[in-house]
C-alpha positions as CSV (number, residue, x, y, z in Angstrom):
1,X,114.1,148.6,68.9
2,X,116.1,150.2,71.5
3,X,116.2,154.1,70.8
4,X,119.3,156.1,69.6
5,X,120.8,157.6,72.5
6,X,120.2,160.9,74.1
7,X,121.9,164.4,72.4
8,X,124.7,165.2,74.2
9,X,124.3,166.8,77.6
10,X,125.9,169.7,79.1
11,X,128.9,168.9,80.7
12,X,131.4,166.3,80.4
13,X,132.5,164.3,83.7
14,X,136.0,165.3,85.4
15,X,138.5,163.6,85.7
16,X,140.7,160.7,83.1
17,X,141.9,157.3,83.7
18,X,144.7,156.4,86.1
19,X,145.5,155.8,89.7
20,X,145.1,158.6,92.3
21,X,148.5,160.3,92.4
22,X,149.2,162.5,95.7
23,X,151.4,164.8,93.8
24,X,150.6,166.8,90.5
25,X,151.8,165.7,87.7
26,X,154.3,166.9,85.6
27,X,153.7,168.2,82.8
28,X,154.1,166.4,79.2
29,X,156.6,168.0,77.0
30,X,156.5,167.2,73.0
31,X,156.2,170.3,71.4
32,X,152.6,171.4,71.7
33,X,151.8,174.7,72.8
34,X,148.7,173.2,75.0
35,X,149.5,170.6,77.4
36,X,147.6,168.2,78.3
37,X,144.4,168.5,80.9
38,X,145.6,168.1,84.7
39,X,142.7,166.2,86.6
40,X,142.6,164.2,89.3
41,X,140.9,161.0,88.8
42,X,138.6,159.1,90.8
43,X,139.8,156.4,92.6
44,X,140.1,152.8,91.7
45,X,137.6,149.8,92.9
46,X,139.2,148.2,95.0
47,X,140.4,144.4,93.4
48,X,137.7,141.7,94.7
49,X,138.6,138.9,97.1
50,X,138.9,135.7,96.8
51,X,140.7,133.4,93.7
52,X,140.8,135.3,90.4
53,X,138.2,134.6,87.6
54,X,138.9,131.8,85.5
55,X,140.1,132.6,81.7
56,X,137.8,133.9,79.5
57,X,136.0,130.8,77.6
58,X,136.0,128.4,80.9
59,X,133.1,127.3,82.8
60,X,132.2,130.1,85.0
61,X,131.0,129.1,88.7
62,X,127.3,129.7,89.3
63,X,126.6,133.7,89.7
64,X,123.8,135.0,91.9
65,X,121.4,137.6,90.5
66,X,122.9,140.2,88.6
67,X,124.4,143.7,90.5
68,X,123.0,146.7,88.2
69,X,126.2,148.0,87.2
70,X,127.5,151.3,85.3
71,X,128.9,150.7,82.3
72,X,132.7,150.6,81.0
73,X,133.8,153.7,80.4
74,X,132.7,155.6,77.3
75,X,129.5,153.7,76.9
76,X,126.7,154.9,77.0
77,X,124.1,154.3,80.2
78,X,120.9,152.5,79.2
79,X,119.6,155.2,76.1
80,X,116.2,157.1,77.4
81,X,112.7,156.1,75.0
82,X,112.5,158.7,72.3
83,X,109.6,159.4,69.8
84,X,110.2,159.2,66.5
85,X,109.0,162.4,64.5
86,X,106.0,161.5,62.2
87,X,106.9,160.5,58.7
88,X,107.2,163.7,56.6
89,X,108.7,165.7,59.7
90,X,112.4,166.1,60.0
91,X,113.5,165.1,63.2
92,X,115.2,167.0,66.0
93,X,118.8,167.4,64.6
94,X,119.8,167.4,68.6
95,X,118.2,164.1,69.6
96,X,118.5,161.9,66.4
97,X,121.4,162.7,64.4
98,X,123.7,164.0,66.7
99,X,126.4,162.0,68.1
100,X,126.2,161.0,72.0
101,X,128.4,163.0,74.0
102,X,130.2,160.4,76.4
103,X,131.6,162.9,78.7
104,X,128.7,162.6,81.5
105,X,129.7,159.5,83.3
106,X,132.6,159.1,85.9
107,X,134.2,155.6,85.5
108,X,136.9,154.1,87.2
109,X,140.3,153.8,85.8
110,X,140.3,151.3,82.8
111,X,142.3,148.2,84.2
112,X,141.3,148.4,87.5
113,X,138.8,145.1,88.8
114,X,135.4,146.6,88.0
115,X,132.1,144.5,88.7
116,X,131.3,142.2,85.9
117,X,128.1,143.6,83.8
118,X,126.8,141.4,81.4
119,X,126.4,142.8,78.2
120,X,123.2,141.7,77.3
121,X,116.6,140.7,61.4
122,X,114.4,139.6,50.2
123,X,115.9,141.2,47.5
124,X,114.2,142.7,44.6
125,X,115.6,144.5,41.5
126,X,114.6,147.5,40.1
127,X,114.9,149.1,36.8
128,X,115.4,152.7,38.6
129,X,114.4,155.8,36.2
130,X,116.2,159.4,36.7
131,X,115.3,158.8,40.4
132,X,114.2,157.0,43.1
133,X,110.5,155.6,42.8
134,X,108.4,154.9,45.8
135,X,106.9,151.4,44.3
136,X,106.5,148.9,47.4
137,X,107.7,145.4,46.8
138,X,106.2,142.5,49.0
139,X,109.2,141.4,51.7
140,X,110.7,138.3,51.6
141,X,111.9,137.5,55.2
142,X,115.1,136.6,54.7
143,X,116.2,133.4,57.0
144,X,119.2,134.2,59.6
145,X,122.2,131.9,58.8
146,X,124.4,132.4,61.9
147,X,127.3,130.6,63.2
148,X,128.6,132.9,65.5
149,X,130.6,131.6,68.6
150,X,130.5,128.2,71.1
151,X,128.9,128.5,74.4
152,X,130.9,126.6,77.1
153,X,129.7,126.7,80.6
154,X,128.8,130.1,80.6
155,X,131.8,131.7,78.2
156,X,132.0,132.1,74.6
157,X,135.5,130.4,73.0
158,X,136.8,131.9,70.0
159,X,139.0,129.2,67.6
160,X,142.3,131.1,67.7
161,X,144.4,131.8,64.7
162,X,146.7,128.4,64.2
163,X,149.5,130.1,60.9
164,X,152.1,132.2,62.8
165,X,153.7,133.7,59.7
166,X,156.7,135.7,59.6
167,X,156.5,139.7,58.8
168,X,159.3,142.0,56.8
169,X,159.3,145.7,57.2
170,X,155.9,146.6,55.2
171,X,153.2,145.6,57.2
172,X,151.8,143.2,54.6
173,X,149.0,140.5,54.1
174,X,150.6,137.0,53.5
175,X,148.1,135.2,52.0
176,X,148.6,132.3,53.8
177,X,146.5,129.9,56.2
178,X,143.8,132.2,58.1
179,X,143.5,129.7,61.1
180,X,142.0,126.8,62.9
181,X,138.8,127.4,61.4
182,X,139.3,125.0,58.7
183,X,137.7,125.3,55.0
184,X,134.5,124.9,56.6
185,X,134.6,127.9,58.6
186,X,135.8,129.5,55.6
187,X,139.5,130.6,56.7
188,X,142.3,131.3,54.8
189,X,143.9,130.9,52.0
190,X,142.9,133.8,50.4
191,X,145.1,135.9,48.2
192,X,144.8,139.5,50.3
193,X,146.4,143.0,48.8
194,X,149.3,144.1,50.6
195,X,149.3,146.9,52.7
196,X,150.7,150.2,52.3
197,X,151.6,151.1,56.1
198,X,155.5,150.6,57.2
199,X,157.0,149.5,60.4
200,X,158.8,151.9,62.1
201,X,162.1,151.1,63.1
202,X,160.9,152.4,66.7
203,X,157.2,152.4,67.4
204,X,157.7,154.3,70.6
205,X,155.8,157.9,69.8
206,X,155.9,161.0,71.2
207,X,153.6,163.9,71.3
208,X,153.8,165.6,67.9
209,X,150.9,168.4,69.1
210,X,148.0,169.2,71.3
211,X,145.3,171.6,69.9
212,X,143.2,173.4,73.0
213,X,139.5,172.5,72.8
214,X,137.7,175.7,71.4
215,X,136.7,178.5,73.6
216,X,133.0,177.7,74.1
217,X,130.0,178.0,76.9
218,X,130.2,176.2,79.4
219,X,126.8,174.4,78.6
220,X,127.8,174.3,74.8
221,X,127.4,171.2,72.8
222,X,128.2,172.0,69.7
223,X,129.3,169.6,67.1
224,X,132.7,169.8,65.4
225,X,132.6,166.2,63.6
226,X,134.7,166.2,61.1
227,X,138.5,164.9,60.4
228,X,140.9,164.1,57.6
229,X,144.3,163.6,56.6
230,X,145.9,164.6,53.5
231,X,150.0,164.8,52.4
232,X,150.2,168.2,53.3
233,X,147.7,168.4,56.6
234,X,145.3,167.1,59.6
235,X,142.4,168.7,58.8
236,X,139.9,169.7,61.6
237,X,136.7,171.0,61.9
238,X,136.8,173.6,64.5
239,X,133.4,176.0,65.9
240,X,132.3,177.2,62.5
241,X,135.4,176.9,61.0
242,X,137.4,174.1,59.2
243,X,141.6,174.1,59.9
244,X,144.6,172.5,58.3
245,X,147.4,172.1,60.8
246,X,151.1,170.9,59.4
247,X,151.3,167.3,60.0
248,X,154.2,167.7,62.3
249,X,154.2,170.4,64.1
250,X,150.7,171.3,64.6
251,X,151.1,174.8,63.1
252,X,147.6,176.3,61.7
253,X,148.0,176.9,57.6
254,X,145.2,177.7,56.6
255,X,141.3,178.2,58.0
256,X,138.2,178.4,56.2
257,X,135.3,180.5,58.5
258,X,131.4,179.1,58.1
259,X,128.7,180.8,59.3
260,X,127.6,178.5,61.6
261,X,128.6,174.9,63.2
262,X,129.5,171.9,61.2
263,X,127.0,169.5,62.0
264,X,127.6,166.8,59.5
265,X,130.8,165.7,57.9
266,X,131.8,162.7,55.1
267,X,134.8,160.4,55.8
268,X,135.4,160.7,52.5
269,X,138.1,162.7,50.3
270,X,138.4,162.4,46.8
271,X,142.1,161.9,45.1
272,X,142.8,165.5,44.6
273,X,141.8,165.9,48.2
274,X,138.4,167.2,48.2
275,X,135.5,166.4,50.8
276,X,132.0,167.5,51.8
277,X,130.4,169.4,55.2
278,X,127.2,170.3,56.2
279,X,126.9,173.3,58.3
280,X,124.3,175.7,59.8
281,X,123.6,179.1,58.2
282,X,124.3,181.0,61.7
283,X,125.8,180.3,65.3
284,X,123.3,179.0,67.4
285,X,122.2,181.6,70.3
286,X,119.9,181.0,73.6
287,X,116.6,181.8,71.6
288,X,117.4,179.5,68.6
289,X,119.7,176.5,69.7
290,X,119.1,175.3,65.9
291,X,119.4,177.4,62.9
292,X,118.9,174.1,60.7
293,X,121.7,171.9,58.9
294,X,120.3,173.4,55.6
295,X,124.5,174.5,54.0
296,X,126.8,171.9,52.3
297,X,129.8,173.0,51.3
298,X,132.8,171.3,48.9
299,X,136.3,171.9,50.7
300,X,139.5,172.1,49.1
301,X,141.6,170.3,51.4
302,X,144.9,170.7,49.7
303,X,144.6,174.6,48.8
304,X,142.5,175.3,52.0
305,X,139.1,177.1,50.3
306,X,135.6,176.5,49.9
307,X,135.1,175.4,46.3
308,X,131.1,176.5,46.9
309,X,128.2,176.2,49.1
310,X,124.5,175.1,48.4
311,X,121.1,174.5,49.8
312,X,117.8,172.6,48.3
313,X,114.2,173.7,48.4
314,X,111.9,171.0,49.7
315,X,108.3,171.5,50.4
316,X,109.0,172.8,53.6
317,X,111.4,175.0,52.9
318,X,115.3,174.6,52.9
319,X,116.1,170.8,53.7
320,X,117.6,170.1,57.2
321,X,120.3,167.1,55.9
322,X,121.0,164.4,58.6
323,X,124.0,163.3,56.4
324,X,126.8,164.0,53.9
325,X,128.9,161.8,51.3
326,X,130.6,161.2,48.3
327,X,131.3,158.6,45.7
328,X,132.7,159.0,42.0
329,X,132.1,163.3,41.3
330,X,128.9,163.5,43.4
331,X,128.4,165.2,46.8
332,X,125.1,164.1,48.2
333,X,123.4,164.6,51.2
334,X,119.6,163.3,52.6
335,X,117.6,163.6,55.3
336,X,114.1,162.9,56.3
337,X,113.2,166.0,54.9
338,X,114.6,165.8,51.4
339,X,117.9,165.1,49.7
340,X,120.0,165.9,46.6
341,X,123.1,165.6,45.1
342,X,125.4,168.5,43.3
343,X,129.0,167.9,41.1
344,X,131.7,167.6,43.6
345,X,134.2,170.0,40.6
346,X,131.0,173.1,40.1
347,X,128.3,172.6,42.5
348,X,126.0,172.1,39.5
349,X,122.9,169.7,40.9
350,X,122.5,166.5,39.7
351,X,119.3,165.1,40.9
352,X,116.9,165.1,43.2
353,X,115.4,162.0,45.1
354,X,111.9,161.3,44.6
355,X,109.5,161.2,47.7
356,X,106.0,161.1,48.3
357,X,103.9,160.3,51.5
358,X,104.8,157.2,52.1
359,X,108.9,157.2,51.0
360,X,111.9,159.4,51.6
361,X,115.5,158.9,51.0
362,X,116.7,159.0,54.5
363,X,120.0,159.2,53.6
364,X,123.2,158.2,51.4
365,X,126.3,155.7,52.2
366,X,129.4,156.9,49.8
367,X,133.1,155.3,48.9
368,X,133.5,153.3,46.2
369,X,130.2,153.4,45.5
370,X,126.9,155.1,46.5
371,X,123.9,153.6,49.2
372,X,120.7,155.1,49.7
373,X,118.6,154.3,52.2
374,X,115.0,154.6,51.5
375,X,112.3,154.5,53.8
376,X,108.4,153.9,53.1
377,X,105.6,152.6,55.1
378,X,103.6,153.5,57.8
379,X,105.1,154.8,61.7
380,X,103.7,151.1,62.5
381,X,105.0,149.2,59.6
382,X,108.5,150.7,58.3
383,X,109.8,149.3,55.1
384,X,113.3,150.3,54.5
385,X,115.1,149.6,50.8
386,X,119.2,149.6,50.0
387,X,119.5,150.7,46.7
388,X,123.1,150.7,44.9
389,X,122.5,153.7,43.0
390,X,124.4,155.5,40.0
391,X,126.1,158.5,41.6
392,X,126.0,160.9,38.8
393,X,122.3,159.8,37.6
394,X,120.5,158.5,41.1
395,X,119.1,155.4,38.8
396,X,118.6,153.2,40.8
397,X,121.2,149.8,40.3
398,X,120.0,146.7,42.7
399,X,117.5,147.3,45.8
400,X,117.5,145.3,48.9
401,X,114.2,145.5,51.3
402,X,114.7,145.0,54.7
403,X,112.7,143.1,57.2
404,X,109.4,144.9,57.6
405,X,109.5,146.6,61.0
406,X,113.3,147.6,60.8
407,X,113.3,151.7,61.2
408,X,117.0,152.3,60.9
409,X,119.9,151.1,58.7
410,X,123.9,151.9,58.6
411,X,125.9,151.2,56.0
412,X,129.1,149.7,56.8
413,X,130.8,149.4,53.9
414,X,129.5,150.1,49.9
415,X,131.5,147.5,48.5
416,X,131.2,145.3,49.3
417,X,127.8,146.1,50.2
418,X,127.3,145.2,54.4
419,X,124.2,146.9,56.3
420,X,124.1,147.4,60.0
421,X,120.3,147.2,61.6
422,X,119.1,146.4,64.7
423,X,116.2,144.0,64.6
424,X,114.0,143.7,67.5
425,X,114.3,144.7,71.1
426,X,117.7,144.3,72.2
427,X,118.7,145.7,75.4
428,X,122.7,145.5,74.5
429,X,122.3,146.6,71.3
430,X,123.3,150.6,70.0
431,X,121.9,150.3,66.9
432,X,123.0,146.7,65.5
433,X,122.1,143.4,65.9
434,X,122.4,141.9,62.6
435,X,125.3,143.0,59.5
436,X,123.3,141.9,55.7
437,X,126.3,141.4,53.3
438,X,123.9,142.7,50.1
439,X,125.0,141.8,46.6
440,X,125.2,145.5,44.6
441,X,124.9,144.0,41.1
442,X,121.5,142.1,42.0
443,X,120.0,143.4,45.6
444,X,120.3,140.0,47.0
445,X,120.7,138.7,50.4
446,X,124.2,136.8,50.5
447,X,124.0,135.9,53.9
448,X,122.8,137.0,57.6
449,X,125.0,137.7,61.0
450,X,124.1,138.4,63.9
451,X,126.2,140.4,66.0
452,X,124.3,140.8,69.2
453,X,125.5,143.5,71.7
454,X,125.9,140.8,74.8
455,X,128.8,139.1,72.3
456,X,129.8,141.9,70.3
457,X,130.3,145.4,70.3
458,X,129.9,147.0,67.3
459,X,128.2,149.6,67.5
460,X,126.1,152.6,64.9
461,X,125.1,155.4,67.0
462,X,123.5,157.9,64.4
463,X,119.7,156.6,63.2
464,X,120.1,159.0,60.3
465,X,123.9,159.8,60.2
466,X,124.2,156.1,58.1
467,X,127.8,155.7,58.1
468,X,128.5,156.3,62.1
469,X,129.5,152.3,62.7
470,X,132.5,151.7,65.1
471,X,134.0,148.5,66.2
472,X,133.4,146.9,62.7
473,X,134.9,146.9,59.4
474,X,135.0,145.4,56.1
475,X,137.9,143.9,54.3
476,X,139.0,140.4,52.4
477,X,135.1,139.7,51.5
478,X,134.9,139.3,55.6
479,X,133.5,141.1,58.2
480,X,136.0,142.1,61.6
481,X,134.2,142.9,64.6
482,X,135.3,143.7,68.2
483,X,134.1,141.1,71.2
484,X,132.3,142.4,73.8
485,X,135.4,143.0,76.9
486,X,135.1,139.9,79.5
487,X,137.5,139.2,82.1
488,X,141.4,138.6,81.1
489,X,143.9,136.1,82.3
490,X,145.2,138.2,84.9
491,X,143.8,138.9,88.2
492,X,141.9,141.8,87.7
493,X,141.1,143.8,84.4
494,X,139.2,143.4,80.8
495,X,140.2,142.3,77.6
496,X,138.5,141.0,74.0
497,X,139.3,139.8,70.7
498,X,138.2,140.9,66.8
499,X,137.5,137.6,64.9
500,X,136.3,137.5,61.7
501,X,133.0,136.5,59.9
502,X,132.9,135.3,55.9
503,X,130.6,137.1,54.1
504,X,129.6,134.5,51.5
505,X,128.8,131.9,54.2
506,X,128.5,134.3,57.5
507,X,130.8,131.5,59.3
508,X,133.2,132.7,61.5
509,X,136.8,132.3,59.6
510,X,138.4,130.6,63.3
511,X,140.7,133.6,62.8
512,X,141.1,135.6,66.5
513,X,143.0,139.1,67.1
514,X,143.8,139.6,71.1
515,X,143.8,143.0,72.9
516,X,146.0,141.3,75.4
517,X,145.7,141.7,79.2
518,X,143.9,145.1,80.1
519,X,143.8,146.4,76.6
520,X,140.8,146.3,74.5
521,X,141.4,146.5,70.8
522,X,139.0,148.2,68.5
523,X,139.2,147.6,64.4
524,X,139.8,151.4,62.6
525,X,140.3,150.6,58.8
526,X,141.7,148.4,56.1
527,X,145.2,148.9,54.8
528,X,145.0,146.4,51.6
529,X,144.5,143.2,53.1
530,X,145.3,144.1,57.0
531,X,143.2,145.3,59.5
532,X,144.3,148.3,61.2
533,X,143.4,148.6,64.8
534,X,144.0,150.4,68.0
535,X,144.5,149.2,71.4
536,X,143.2,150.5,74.2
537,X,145.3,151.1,76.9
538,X,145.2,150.1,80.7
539,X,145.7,152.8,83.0
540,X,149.2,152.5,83.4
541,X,150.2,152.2,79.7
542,X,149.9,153.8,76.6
543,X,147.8,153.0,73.6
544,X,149.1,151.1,70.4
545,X,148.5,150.9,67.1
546,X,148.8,147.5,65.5
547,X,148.5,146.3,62.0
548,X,146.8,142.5,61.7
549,X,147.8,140.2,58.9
550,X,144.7,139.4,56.8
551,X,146.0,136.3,56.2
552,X,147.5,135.2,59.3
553,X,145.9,137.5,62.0
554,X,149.4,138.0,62.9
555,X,150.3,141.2,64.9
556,X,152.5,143.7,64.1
557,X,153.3,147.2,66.6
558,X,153.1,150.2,64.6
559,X,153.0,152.6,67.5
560,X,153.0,152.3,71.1
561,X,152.0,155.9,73.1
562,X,153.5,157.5,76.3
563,X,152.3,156.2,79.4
564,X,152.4,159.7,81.2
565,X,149.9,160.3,82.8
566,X,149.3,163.5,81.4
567,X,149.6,162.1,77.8
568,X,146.9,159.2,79.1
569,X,144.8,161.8,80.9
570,X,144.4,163.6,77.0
571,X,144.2,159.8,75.3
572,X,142.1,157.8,77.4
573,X,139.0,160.7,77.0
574,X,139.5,160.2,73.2
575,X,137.6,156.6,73.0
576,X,137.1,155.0,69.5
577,X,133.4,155.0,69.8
578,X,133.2,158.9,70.9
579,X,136.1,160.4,69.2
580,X,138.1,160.5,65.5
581,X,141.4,158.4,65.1
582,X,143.0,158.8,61.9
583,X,146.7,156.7,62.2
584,X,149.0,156.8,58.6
585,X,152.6,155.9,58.1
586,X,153.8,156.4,62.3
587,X,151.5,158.9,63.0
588,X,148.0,159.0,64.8
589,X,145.4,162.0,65.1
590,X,143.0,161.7,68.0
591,X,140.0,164.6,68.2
592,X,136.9,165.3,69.9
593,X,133.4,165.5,68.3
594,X,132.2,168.1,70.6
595,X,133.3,171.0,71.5
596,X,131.8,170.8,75.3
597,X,134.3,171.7,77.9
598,X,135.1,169.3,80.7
599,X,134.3,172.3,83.6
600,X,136.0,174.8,83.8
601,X,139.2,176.4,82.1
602,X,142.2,174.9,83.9
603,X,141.0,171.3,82.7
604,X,139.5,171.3,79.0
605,X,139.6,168.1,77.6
606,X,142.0,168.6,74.6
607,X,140.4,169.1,71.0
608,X,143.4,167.2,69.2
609,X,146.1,164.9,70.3
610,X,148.7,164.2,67.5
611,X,151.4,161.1,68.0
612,X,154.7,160.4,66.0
613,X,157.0,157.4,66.1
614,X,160.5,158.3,67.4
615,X,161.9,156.0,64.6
């Protein structure tokens, strides 16, 4: 399988999107007391000459032998081999859990003509006792049932949505016809929940706030993963310290100091607002890079206080974690050293996983419901189980094995139950090929897709961070996934698509999203029934927010950002595969996950980036 990629190296490249200005530019008002980073970019490629390319989805003329190419920006170069630690022996937290740092590659301005690079896996049940047991069921290989796209000439043609529905002021699913797909390619029709996010009269933001990225070494790449939004606050995990900052204005009201860095955080909250970190005992120094992510901690995120903090023993000593989550009143985080599980209200522990030579919990999936992924076998032969499991017990529900040979897993979404893996070599691929929708009452296989990284780019960069997936989400009993970018119907520039997969038939649904000319457009979240997403701006506009009918795929503008280039300079480095985009009712949070400096003082990438709608 193609490795994770490398841990995050020391210095971020210079430079944003946009073309080369001969005078500096102004600076962004908006309210926030740090403006945004002032640094020149590189210049553009120049446009290629000769006709334009033909749309996307038309016979392409014959190509010669491909050009090596660098990639678009934020993605990561070709990811270096890496060992994987012996079974029993936690990993390097700093080259297998840790999310990629993308600041190390100078691109050119997104929009500009760039060379074209193509971008080029059975169920059991098991009666579960107070934990996990290490009993190894033979695999069934389950068969691949994928209808994913035609090939015409040498394009791939999505079937566009056909229902153009009408929209009121609630951005809300319809329910009506999902496309040209047809009941065979299981479209619409569907009843979908409506969604909770309103229009703005005037989607036109401005900057609510910019929070400076922390004062760190220059070489420093520290993780501060961790974001959430709450009625009273952002939330954002700082250098060894979690903040709350008013919603508006940006203002700090409250901060809870940690010992050491937050290494691992859940995307969870429960409904009185609490979540879960992991964190290091003590600040990394020049003689110990790595004190171990042995702490998790409960946060209040309301009240602003640590509720409590614990460690587990495992035969080794404290257990490094690789993850953290939470489902129902249980806080549990795994690791290929261990795992456990504590009461989200005292701390009190709940259960320990079972483990042995030959299995491990490698970590927990959380939300409506809770995932473990288990792994047994040999370094040769790995044998990875899903199990559904009881949150407050660890009994085991419904298990799922995957393919023999499979080392990894993500869990996209808990329920319904959809696995991420990649199966196989695959150069494209960062790690997923192929989504399993699972059933969690029985374990079994309902169907198969494969989303291969030359058409697709989804992508699940942590092999033990389990719920790190971007470009994918789960919603409607479907699956929404962002095309790979491929030339747009202007004359220069990239664009793609989300379509949608059914996840009882793994049939594409003939519905079709598009980014639109120089935008790419990368699925966030559900809201009920719609699918909200975030375009990707060219390098003379600003990025969007758009909400997509679930039933219609029609489009609907919930918030369009400044073009300034300042305000794009601070955006455009904030990439939905590297960063943490949190949008609610007009208003969206951008933030790093590393607290890395871009150089030198006078042009710090920005550590938050906080838009409002100006009606």
């Amino acid at each position: 399988m193609t490795q994770p990629p490398p841990p995050p190296p020391n210095q971020p490249p210079q430079g944003g999107f946009g073309p080369p200005q001969d005078q500096p530019p102004q600076q962004q008002g908006g309210g926030g007391a740090y403006g945004a980073p002032q640094t020149p970019p590189q210049p553009p490629q120049q446009p290629p000459a000769g006709p334009s390319q033909p749309g996307y989805g038309y016979p392409q003329a014959p190509q010669g032998p491909p050009q090596a190419t660098p990639p678009g920006y934020g993605y990561p170069a070709a990811p270096g081999q890496q060992s994987a630690a012996p079974y029993g022996q936690p990993p390097n937290p700093y080259t297998q859990s840790q999310p990629h740092n993308p600041y190390t590659q100078q691109q050119p301005g997104y929009g500009y003509p760039q060379q074209t690079v193509p971008l080029h896996a059975q169920p059991g049940q098991t009666a579960g006792g107070g934990g996990r047991s290490s009993s190894q069921l033979a695999v069934i290989v389950a068969a691949a049932v994928v209808v994913i796209a035609l090939i015409i000439g040498g394009g791939v043609w999505y079937a566009n949505s056909a229902d153009k529905g009408g929209k009121d002021d609630t951005a809300s699913s319809s329910g009506g016809t999902g496309g040209g797909g047809g009941d065979d390619a299981g479209g619409g029709g569907f009843d979908a929940p409506d969604g909770t996010e309103k229009v703005p009269g005037n989607p036109a933001s401005q900057v609510l706030f910019q929070v400076p990225a922390p004062d760190v070494d220059d070489d420093s790449s520290i993780v501060v993963s961790g974001s959430w939004l709450t009625d009273k606050a952002y939330v954002k995990s700082g250098v060894a310290e979690i903040v709350g900052y008013d919603r508006d204005k940006g203002s700090k009201l409250w901060s809870v100091k940690l010992p050491g860095p937050v290494c691992q955080a859940t995307k969870h909250i429960t409904e009185d607002d609490v979540t879960a970190v992991a964190f290091e005992p003590a600040m990394p120094t020049k003689d110990k890079p790595s004190h171990g992510c042995t702490q998790v901690a409960a946060i209040d995120l309301d009240a602003g206080k640590k509720l409590w903090t614990k460690s587990a023993e495992g035969k080794n000593g404290q257990i490094r974690f690789d993850n953290v989550t939470l489902s129902g009143g249980t806080i549990a985080a795994g690791g290929t050293s261990g795992g456990a599980a504590w009461a989200i209200d005292s701390g009190k522990s709940l259960w320990v996983p079972k483990a042995n030579d030959s299995c491990y919990d490698l970590g927990y999936a959380g939300g409506p419901k809770m995932v473990a992924v288990r792994k047994c076998g040999t370094y040769q032969q790995p044998q990875l189980n899903i199990q559904t499991i009881d949150p407050a017990t660890g009994k085991v529900i419904s298990e799922y094995q995957m393919t023999t040979g499979v080392e990894y897993a993500s869990v996209i979404s808990t329920d319904p139950l959809v696995v991420a893996a990649e199966v196989g070599q695959s150069q494209d691929a960062v790690g997923i090929t192929d989504a399993f929708s699972i059933d969690n009452k029985t374990g079994k296989l309902r169907i198969r897709i494969s989303v291969q990284g030359d058409k697709f780019e989804a992508r699940c960069s942590g092999v033990t961070t389990i719920e790190t997936c971007t470009g994918i989400v789960v919603g409607n009993d479907r699956l929404y996934v962002q095309t790979a970018q491929h030339a747009g119907g202007g004359e220069y520039g990239q664009t793609n698509e989300i379509v949608a997969f059914d996840l009882a038939t793994g049939k594409q649904t003939g519905q079709r999203a598009d980014a639109g000319d120089r935008y790419t457009i990368t699925p966030l979240r559900m809201d009920g029934g719609n699918i909200i997403a975030y375009k990707r701006p060219p390098y003379d506009k600003g990025g969007q927010i758009v909400s997509i009918d679930g039933g219609t795929f029609e489009e609907t503008k919930l918030l369009e950002n400044p073009a300034t280039r300042s305000v794009r300079d601070v955006e455009t480095r904030m990439s939905p595969e590297y960063s943490e985009l949190i949008y609610s009712q007009g208003h969206l949070y951008m933030s790093a996950k590393f607290a890395s400096e871009l150089g030198s003082s006078e042009t710090r990438k920005a550590h938050v980036i906080a838009f409002g709608a100006t009606g």
